[in-house]
C-alpha positions as CSV (number, residue, x, y, z in Angstrom):
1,X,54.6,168.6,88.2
2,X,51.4,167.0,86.0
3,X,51.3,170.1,84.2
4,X,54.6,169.8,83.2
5,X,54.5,166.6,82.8
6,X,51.4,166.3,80.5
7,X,53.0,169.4,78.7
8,X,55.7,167.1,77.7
9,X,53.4,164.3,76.6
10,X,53.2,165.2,73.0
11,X,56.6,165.7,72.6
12,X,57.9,162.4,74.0
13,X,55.3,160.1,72.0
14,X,56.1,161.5,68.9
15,X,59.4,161.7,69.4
16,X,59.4,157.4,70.4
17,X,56.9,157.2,67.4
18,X,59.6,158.9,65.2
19,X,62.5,155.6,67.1
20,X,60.0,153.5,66.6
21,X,59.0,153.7,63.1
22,X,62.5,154.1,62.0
23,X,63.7,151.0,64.1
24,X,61.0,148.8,62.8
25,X,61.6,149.6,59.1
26,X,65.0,149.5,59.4
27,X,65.9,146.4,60.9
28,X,62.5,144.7,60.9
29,X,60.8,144.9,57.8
30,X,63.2,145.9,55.0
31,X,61.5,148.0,52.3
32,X,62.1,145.9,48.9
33,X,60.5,148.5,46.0
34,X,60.7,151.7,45.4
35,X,57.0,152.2,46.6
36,X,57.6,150.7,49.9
37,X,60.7,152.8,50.3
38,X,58.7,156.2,49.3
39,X,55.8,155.0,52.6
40,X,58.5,153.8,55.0
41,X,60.6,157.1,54.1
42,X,57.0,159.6,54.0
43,X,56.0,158.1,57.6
44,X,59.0,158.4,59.2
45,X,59.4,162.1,58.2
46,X,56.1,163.3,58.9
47,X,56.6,161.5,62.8
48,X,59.6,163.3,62.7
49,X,58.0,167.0,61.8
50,X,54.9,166.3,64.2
51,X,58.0,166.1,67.1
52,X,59.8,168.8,66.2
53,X,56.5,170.8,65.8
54,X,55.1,169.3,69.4
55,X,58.6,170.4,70.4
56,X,58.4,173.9,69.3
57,X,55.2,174.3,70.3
58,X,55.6,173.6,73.7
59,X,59.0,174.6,74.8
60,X,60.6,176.1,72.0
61,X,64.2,175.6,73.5
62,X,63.7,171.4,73.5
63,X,63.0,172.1,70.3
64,X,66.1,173.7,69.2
65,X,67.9,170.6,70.8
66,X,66.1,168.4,69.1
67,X,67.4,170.3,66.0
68,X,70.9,170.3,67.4
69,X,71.1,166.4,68.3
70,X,69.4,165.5,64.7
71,X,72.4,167.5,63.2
72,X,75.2,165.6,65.1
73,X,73.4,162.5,64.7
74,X,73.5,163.0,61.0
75,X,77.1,164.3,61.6
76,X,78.4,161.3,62.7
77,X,76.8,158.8,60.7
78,X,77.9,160.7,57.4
79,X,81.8,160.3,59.3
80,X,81.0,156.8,59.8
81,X,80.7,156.0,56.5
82,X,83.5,157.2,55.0
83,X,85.5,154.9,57.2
């Protein structure tokens, strides 16, 4: 079980790093020029590959999920906007 559970480590702190950092520059601390937008928007997608990749890396399957639940994320909040 600590095997597993250290195997899964990686995957979940990058994966709360990726919530994290989006959270916090989203409804925290607003990005106001275009500089700030190009760091706040360069972090969160290089949190975001280093969980995928952890993901892939160690169980290539959670990895895929990951994939499938970014695309339905990004699914619904293009639907929500319409409306």
């Amino acid at each position: 079980m600590l095997v597993a559970l250290g195997a899964v480590h990686p995957v979940l702190s990058t994966t709360v790093a990726t919530a994290g950092a989006l959270a916090a520059f989203r409804f925290l601390a607003l990005p106001k020029t275009k500089r700030s937008r190009a760091v706040v928007f360069s972090t969160i997608a290089v949190t975001a590959v280093a969980a995928l990749g952890c993901a892939f890396a160690y169980f290539p399957f959670l990895g895929w999920i990951e994939v499938g639940a970014a695309l339905s994320a990004t699914g619904v909040w293009l639907s929500s906007e319409r409306t």
